[in-house]
SERO-4910 file (N, C-alpha, C, O; in steps of 0.05 Angstrom, whole numbers):
BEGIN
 pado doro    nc1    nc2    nc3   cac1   cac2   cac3    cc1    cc2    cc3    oc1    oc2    oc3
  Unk    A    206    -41    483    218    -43    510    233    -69    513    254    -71    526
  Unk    A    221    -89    499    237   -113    507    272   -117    495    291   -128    506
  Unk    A    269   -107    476    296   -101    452    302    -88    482    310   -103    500
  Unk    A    298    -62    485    312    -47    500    329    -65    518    353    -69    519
  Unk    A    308    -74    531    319    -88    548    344   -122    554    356   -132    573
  Unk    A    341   -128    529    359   -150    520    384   -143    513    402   -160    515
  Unk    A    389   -117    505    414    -97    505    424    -90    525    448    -84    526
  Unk    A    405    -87    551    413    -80    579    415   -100    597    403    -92    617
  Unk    A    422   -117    601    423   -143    617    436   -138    645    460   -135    643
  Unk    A    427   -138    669    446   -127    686    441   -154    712    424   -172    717
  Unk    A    460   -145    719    477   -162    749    457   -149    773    458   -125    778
  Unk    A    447   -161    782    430   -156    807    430   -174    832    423   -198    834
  Unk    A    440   -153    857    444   -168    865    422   -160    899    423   -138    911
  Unk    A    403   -182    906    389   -172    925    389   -181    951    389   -205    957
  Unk    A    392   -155    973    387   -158   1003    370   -165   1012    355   -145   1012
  Unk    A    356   -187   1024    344   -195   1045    319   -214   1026    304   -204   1009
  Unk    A    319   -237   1033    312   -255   1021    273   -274   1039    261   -295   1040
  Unk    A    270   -242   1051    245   -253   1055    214   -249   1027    218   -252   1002
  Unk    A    190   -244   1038    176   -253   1013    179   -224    994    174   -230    970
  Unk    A    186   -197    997    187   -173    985    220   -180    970    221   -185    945
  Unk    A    241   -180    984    265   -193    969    257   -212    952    261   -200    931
  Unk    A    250   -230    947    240   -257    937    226   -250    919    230   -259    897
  Unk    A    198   -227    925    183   -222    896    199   -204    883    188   -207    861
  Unk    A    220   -186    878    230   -178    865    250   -184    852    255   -177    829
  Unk    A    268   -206    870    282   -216    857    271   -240    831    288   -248    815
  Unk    A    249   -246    829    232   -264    820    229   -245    800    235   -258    780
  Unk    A    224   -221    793    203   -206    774    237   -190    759    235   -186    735
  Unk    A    259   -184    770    278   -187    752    296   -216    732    307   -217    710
  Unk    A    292   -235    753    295   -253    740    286   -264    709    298   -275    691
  Unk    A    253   -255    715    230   -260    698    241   -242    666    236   -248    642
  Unk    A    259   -218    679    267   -209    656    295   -208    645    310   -192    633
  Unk    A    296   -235    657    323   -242    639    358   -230    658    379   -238    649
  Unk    A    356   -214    677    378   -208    693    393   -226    707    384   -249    707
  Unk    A    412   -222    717    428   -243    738    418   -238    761    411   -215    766
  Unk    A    415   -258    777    400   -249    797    412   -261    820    408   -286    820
  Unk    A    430   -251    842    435   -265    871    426   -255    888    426   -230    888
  Unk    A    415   -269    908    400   -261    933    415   -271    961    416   -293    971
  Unk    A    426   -247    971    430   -257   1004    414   -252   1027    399   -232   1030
  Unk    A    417   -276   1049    403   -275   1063    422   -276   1088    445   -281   1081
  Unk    A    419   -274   1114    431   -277   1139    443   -308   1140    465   -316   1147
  Unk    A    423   -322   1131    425   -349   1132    430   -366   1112    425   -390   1113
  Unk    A    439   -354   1094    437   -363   1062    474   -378   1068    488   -379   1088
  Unk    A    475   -386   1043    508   -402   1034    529   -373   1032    549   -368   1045
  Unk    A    516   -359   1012    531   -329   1007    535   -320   1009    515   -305   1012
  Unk    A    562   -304   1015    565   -280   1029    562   -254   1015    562   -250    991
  Unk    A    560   -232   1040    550   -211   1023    574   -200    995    567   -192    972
  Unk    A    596   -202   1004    616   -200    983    616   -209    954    622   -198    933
  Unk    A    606   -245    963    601   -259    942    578   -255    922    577   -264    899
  Unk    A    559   -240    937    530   -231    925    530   -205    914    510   -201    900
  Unk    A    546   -184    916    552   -163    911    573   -159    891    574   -138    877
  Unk    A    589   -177    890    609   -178    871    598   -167    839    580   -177    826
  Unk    A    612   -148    833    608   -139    806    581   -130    789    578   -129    764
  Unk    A    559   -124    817    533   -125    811    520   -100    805    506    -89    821
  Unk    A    525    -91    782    510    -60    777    488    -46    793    487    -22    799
  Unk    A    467    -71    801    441    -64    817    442    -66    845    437    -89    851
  Unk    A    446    -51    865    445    -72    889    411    -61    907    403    -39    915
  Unk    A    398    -85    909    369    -69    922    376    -86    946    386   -109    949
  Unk    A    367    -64    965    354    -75    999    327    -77   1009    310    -59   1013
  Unk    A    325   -102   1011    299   -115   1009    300   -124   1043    286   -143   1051
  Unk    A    317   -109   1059    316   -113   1092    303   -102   1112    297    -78   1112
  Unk    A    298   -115   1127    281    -92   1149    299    -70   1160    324    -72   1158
  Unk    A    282    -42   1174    293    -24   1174    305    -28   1195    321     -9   1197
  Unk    A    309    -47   1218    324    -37   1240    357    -55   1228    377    -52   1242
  Unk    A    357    -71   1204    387    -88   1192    402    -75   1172    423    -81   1160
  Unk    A    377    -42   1169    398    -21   1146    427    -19   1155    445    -34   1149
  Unk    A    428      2   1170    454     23   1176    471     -7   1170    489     -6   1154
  Unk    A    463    -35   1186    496    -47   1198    495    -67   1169    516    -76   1161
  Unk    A    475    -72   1155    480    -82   1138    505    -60   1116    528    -64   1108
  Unk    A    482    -32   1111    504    -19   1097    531    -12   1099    548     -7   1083
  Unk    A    530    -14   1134    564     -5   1141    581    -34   1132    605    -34   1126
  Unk    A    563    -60   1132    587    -88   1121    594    -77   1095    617    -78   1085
  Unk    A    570    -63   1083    577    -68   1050    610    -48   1033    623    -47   1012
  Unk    A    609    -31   1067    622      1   1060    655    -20   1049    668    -21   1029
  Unk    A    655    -34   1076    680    -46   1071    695    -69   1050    716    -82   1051
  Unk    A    668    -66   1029    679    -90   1001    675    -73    982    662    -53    985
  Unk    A    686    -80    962    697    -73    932    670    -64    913    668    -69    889
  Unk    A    660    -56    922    627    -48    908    631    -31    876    639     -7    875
  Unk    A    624    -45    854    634    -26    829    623      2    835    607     10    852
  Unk    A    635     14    818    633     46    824    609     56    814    595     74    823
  Unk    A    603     41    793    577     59    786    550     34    788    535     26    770
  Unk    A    552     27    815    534     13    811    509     29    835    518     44    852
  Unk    A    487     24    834    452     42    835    449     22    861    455     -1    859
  Unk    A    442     32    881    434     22    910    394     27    908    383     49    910
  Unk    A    385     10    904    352     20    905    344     -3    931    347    -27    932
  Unk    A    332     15    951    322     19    971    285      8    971    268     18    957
  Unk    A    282    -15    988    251    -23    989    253    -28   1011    244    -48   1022
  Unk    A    260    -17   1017    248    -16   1053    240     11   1062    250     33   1059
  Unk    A    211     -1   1081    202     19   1095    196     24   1124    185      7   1138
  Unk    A    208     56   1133    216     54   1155    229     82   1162    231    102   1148
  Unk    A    240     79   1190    246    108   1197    267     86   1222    260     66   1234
  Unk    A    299    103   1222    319     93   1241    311    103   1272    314    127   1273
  Unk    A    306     97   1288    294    106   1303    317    137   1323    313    157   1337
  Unk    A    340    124   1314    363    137   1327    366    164   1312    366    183   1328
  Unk    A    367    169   1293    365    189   1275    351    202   1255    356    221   1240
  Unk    A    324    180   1262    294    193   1241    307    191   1219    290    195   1202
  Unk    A    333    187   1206    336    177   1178    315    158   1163    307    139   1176
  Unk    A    306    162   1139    299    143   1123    320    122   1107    344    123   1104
  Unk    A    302    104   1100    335     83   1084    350     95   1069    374     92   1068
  Unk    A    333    111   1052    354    123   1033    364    139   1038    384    145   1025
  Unk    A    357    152   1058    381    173   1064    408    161   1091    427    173   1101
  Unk    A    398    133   1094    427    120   1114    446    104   1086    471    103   1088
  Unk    A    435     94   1064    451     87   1033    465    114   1028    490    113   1027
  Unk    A    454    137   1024    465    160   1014    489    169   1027    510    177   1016
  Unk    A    483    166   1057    505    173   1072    529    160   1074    551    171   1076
  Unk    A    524    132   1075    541    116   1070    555    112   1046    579    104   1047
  Unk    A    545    115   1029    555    113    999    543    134    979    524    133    963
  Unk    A    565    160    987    551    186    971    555    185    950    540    199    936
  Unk    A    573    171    939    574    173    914    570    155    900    587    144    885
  Unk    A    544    149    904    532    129    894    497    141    885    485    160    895
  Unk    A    488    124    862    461    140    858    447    114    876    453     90    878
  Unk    A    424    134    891    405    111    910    371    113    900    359    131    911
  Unk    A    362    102    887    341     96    883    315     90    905    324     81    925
  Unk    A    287     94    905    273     87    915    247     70    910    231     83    898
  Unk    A    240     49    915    222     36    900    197     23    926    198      6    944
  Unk    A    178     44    914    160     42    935    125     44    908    120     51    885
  Unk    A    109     31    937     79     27    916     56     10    928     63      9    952
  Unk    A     41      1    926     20     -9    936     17    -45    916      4    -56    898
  Unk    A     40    -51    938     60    -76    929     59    -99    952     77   -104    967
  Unk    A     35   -110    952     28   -131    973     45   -156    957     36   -164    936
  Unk    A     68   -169    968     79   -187    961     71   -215    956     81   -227    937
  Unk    A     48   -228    979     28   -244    961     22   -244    939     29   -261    922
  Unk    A      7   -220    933      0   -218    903     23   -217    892     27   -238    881
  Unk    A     40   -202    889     63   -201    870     69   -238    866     64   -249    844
  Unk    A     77   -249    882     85   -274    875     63   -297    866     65   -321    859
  Unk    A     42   -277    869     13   -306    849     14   -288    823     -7   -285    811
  Unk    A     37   -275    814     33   -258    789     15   -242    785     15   -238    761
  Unk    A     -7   -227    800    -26   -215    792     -8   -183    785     14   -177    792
  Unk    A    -31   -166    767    -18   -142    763    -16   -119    789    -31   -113    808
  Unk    A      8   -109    779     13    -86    805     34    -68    793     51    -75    777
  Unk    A     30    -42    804     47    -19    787     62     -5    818     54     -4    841
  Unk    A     84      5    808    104     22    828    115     45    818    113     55    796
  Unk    A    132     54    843    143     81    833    173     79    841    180     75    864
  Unk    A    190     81    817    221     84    833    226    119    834    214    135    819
  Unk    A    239    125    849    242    152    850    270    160    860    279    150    880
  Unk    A    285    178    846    314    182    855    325    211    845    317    222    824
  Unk    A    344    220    861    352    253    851    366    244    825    374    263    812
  Unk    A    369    221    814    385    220    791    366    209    767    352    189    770
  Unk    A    367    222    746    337    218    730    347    187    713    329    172    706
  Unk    A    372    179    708    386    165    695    382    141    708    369    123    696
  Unk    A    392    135    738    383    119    751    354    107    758    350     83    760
  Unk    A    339    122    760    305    116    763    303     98    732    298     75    728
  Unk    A    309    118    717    297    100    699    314     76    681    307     65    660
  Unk    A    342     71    697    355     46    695    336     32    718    315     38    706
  Unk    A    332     26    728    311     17    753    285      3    732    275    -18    725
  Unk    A    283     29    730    253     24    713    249     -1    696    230    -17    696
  Unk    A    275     -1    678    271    -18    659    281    -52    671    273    -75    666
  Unk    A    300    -42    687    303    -74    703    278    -79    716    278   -103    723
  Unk    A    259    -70    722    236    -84    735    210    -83    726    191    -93    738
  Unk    A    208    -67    696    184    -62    688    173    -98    677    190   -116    676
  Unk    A    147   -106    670    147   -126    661    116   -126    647    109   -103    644
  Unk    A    101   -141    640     72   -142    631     60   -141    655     38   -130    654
  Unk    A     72   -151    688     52   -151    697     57   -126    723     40   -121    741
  Unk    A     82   -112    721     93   -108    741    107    -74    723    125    -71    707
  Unk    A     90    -57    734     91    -26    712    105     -6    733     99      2    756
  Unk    A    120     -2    719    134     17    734    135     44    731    134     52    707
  Unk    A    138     61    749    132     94    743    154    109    756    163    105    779
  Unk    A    160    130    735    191    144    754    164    166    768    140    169    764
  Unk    A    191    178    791    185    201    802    217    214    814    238    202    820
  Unk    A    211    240    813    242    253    819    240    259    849    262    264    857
  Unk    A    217    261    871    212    264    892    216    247    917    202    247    937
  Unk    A    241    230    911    248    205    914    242    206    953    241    185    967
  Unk    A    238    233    963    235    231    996    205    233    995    199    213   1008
  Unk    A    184    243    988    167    239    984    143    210    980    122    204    990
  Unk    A    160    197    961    150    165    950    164    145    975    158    121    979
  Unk    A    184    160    992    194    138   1008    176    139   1032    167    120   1044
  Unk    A    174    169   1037    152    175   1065    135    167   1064    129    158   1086
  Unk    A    113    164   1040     87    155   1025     83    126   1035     65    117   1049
  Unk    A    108    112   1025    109     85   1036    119     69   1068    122     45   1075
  Unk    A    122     91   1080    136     86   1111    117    101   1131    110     91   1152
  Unk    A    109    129   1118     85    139   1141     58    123   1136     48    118   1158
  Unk    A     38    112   1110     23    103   1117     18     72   1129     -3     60   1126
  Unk    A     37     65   1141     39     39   1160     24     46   1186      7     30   1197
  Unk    A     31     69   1195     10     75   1217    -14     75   1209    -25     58   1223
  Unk    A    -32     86   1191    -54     86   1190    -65     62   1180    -88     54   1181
  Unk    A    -47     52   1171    -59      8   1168    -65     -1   1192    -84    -14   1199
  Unk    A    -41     10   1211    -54     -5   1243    -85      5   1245   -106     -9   1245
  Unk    A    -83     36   1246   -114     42   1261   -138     28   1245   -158     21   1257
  Unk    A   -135     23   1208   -154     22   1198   -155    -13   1204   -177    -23   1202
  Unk    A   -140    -24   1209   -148    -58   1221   -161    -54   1241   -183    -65   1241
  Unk    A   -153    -39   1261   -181    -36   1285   -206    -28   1277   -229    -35   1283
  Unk    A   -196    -14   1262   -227     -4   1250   -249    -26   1245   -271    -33   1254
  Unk    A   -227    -34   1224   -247    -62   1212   -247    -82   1235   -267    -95   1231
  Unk    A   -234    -92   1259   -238   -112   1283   -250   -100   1296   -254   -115   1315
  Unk    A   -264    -75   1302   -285    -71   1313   -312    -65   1295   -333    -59   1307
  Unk    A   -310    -67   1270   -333    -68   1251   -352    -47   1257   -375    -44   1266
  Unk    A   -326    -33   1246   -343      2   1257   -357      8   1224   -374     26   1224
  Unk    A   -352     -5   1198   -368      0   1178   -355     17   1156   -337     32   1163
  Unk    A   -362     17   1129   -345     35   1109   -340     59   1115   -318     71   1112
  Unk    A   -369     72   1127   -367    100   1129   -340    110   1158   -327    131   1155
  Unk    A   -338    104   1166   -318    101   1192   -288     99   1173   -272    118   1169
  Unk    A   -287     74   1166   -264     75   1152   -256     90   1127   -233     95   1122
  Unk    A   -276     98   1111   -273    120   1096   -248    142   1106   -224    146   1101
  Unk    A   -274    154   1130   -268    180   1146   -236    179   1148   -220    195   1139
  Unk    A   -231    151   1166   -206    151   1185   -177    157   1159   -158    173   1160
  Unk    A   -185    132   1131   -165    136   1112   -162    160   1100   -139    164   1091
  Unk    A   -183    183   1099   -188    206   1084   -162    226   1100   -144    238   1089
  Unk    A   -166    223   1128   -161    235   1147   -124    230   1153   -106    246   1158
  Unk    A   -126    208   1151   -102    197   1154    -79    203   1135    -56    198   1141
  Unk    A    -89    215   1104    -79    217   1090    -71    252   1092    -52    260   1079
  Unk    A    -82    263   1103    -83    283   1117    -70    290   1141    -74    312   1153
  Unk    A    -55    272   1148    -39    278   1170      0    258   1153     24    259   1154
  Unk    A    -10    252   1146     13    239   1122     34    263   1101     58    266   1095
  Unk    A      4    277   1092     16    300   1084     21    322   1097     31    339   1082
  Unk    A     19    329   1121     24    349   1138     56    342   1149     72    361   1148
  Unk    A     63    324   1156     86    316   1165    111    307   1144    134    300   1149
  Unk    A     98    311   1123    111    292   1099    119    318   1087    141    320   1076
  Unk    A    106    336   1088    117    371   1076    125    381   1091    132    403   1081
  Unk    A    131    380   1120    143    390   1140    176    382   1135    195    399   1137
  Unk    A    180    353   1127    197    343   1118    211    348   1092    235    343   1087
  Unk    A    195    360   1076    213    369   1053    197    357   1028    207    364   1006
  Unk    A    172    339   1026    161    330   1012    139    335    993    117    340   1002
  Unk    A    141    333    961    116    345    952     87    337    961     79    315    968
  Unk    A     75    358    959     55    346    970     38    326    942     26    304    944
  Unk    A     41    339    921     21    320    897     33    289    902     17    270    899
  Unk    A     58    286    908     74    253    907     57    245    931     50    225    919
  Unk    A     46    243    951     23    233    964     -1    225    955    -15    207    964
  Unk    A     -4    242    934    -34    223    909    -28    210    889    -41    204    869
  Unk    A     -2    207    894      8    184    875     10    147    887      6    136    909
  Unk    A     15    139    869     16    100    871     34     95    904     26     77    919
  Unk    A     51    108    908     77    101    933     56    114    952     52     96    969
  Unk    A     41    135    958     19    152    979     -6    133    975    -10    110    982
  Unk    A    -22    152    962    -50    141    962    -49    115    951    -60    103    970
  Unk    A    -45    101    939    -40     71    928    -38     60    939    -51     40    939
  Unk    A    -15     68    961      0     53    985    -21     47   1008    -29     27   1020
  Unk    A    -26     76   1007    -44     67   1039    -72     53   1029    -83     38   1046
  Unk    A    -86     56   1005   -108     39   1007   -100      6   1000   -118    -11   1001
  Unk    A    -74      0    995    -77    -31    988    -78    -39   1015    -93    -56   1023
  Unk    A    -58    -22   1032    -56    -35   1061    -70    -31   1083    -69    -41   1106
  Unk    A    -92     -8   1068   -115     -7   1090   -140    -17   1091   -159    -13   1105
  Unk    A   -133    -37   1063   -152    -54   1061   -160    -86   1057   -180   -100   1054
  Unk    A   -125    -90   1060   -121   -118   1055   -113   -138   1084    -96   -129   1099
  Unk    A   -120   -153   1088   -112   -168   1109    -82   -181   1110    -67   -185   1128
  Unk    A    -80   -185   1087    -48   -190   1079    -35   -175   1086    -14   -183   1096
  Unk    A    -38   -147   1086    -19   -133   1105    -14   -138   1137    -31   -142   1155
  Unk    A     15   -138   1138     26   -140   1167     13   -120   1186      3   -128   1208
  Unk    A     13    -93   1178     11    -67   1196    -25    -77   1195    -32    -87   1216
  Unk    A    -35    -76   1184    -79    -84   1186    -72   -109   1209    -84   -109   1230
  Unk    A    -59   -123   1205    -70   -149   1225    -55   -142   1259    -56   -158   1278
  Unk    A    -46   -120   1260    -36   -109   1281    -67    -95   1301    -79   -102   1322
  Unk    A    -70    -79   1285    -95    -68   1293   -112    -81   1298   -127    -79   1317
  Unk    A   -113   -107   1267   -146   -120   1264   -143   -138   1297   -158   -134   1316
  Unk    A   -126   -151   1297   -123   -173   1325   -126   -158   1346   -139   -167   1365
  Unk    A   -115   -130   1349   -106   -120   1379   -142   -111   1385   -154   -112   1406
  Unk    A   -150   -104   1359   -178    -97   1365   -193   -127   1368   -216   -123   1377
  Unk    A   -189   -152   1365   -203   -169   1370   -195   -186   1399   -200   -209   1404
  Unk    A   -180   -165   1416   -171   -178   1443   -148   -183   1450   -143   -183   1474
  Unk    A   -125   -187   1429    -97   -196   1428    -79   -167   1436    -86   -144   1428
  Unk    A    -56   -174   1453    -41   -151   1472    -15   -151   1432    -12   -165   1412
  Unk    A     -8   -135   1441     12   -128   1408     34   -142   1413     50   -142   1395
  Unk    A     40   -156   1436     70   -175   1440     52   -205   1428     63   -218   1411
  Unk    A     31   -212   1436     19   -240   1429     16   -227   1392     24   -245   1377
  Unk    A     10   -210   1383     -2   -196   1351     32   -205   1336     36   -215   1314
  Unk    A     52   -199   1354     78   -191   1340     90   -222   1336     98   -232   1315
  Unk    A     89   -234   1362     98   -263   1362     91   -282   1340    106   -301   1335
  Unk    A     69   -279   1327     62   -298   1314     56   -282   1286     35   -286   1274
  Unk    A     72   -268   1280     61   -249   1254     84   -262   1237    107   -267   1244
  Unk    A     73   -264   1220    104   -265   1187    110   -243   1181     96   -225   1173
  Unk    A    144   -243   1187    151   -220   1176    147   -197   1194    130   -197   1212
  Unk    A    164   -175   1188    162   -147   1205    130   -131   1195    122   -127   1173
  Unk    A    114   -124   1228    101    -99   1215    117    -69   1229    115    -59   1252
  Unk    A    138    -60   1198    146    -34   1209    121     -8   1221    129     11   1234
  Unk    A     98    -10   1215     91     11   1225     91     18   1260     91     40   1270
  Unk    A     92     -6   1276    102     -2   1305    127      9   1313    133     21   1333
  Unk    A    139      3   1297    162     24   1309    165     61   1296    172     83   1306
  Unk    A    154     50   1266    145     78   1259    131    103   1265    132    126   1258
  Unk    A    117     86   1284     93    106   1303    112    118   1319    114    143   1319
  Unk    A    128    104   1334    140    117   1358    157    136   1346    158    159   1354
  Unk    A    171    126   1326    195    157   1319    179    177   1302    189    199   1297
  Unk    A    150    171   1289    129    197   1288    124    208   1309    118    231   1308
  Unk    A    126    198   1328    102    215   1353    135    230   1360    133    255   1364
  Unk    A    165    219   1363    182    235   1376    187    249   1363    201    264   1375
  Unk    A    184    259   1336    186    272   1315    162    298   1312    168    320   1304
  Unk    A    138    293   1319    117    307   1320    115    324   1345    105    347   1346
  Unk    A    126    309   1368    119    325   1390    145    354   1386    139    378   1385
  Unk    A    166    346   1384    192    364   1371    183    386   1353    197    407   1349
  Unk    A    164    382   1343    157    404   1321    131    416   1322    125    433   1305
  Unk    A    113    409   1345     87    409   1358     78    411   1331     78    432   1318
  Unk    A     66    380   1321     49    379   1297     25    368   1309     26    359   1332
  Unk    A      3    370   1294    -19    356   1300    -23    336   1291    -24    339   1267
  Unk    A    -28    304   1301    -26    273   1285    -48    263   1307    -41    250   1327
  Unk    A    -70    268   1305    -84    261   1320    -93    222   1312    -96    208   1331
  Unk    A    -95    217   1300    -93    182   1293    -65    176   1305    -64    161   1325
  Unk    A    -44    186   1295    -22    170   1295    -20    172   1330    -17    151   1342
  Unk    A    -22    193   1344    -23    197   1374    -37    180   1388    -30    174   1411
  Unk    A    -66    168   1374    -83    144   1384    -70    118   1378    -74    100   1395
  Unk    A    -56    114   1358    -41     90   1351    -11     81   1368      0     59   1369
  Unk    A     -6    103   1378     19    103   1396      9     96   1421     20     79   1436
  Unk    A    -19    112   1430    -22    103   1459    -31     75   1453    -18     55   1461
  Unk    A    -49     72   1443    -56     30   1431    -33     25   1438    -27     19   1461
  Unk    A    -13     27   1412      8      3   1421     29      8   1453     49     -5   1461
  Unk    A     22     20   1460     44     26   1487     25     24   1507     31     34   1528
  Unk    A      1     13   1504    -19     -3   1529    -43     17   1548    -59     12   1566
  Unk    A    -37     42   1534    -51     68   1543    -76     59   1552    -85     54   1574
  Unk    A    -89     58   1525   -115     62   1509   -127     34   1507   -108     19   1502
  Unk    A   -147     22   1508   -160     10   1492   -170     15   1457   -181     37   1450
  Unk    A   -165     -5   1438   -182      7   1409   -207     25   1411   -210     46   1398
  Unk    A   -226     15   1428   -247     32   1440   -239     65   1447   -242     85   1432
  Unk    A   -231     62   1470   -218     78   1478   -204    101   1461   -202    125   1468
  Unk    A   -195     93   1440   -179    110   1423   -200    120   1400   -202    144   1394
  Unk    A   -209    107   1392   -236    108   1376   -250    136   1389   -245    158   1379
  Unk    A   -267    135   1412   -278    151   1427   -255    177   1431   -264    199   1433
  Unk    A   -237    174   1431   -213    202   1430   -214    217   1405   -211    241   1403
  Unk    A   -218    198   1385   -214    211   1364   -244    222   1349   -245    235   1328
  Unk    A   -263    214   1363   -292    223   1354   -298    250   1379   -319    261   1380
  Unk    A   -286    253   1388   -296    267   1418   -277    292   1407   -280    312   1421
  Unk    A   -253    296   1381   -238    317   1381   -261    350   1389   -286    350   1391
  Unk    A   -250    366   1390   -260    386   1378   -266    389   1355   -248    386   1338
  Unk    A   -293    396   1347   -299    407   1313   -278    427   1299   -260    436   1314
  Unk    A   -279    432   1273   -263    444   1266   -263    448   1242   -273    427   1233
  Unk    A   -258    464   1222   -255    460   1190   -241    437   1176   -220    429   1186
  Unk    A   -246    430   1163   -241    407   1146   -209    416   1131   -188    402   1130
  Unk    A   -213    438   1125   -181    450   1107   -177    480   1130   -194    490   1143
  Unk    A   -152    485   1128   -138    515   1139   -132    533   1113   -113    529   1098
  Unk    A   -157    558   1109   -151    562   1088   -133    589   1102   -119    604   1087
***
C-alpha cells in the first residue's frame, strides 16, 4: 500500500479548520499529500485553497454547507476532482443531507462520504480508529481510501454512501438521551436498553429513507453510536449529560467546543417523522428535553410508562 501510495500523491484541499478538519487534515498530511486548510478566519481564500486540488473534503458544520458550496460553485474547481463530505447533519430547510446539497450543487462531480466512530481527540493523540468512506462511485471511495488509510487510521469502503451518512447524523440524538442517562446514573442496564433501542429507531427511519439496513451494523451506525454514547468527549453526551445535571441547553450550548449537531438534528427528525407518522419514541423525548417540555426525569418516566409491546414486528 505504501508504494501504492507514493505513486498517488494528491492535492488536498480541506474545509473547515476546526478539531475534525484539523485531524484529517493531519492524518493526510501524515501520508505524504499536499495539504491546505481553510478556515473563515484563516489568511486563505477559498479559491486559493481549492486551487487545483483533486481532493476537496468538508470538514464544516452543517448549517455553513449549502453557502459554503454555493462560494465554491463560482471558482474554477478541476473537473475531476472528489468532494468527500464529513459532516454530520440534516439542512433543516430541505432535510437534505451534506452529500446530497455537494451533489446538487456539483453533479458532476463524484461526492464521497466519510463517516465512523471518529472522536477527534483521540484521532489527534494518534490512538487507533477505523472509518467508512462510502460513495455511488466505486473509484472514488477507494481513491479516498487510500488518501487516508494509515497504520493507525483504517479505512473501509461502502457503496451505501446514504446509509453511512444517516448512521453518522441520526445517531447524535441518541448521544443526547444516552448523556442523560448517564447524568442521572440510571446504570448499564438502562443504558444498554436505551442504545439497543435507539438503534432501532435509527434503522426504521434510515430505511424509510432509502437506506440499507445491514450499513447500520457497520463502523459509520453501530460504531458510531457506541463511541458517542459512551464517551464524554462527545459534544451531543455532554448535552444530555449537563441538561441532566441541572444546566438549561442555552447555558450546555454557550460553553460547549464546537457544534453539537444532534440539537438541531432532532428537530428536522421529529418534522420529518411526524410527516410520515413514524414511531421515534426517544428521539420525541429528546425533542421535548431540548424545547423545555419535559424534564430528563420526566422523559425518562415517558419512555418507561410506553405501552408493552413485541420487541420485533414480525
Amino acid at each position: 500500500m505504501t508504494n501504492l501510495k507514493s505513486t498517488n500523491l494528491k492535492s488536498i484541499a480541506v474545509l473547515g479548520a476546526g478539531a475534525w478538519g484539523s485531524s484529517l487534515a493531519a492524518i493526510a498530511s501524515e501520508n505524504n499529500h499536499q495539504v491546505s486548510i481553510w478556515s473563515r478566519y484563516g489568511s486563505q481564500t477559498l479559491a486559493e485553497v481549492v486551487e487545483n486540488a483533486d481532493t476537496i473534503v468538508s470538514a464544516i458544520s452543517m448549517k455553513g454547507v449549502r453557502e459554503v458550496a454555493t462560494q465554491l460553485q463560482g471558482l474554477p474547481i478541476p473537473p475531476k476532482a472528489v468532494f468527500v463530505t464529513a459532516t454530520k447533519g440534516l439542512e433543516p430547510e430541505t432535510i437534505s443531507t451534506p452529500s446530497q446539497i455537494w451533489q446538487e450543487i456539483f453533479p458532476s462531480h463524484s461526492v464521497v462520504v466519510l463517516s465512523g466512530p471518529n472522536l477527534s481527540k483521540e484521532i489527534q493523540l494518534k490512538l487507533p480508529a477505523a472509518t467508512v468512506v462510502a460513495s455511488k462511485s466505486k473509484d472514488a471511495a477507494e481513491l479516498v481510501q487510500l488518501v487516508f488509510s494509515s497504520s493507525r487510521f483504517r479505512v473501509y469502503t461502502n457503496w451505501d454512501s446514504l446509509g453511512v451518512e444517516l448512521g453518522g447524523t441520526l445517531k447524535n440524538v441518541i448521544a443526547i438521551a444516552s448523556g442523560v442517562c448517564d447524568g442521572l446514573q440510571l446504570g448499564t442496564n438502562a443504558k444498554a436498553a436505551l442504545v439497543t433501542r435507539g438503534l432501532t429507531e435509527i434503522i426504521r427511519i434510515g430505511n424509510l429513507w432509502g437506506a440499507k439496513t445491514e450499513t447500520f451494523y457497520g463502523l459509520s451506525g453501530l460504531g458510531d453510536l457506541l463511541a458517542t454514547c459512551n464517551s464524554p468527549l462527545s459534544r451531543n453526551y455532554q448535552v444530555g449529560y449537563q441538561m441532566a445535571c441541572g444546566k438549561t441547553l442555552t447555558e450546555v450550548l454557550a460553553h460547549l467546543e464546537g457544534t453539537a449537531e444532534g440539537v438541531n438534528t432532532c428537530q428536522v427528525l421529529m418534522q420529518r417523522a411526524k410527516q410520515r407518522n413514524i414511531s421515534m419514541p426517544i428521539t420525541e423525548q429528546v425533542y421535548r428535553l431540548l424545547q423545555g417540555e419535559v424534564t430528563p426525569r420526566q422523559a425518562l418516566d415517558e419512555l418507561m410508562l410506553r405501552d408493552i409491546k413485541p420487541e420485533y414486528s414480525y
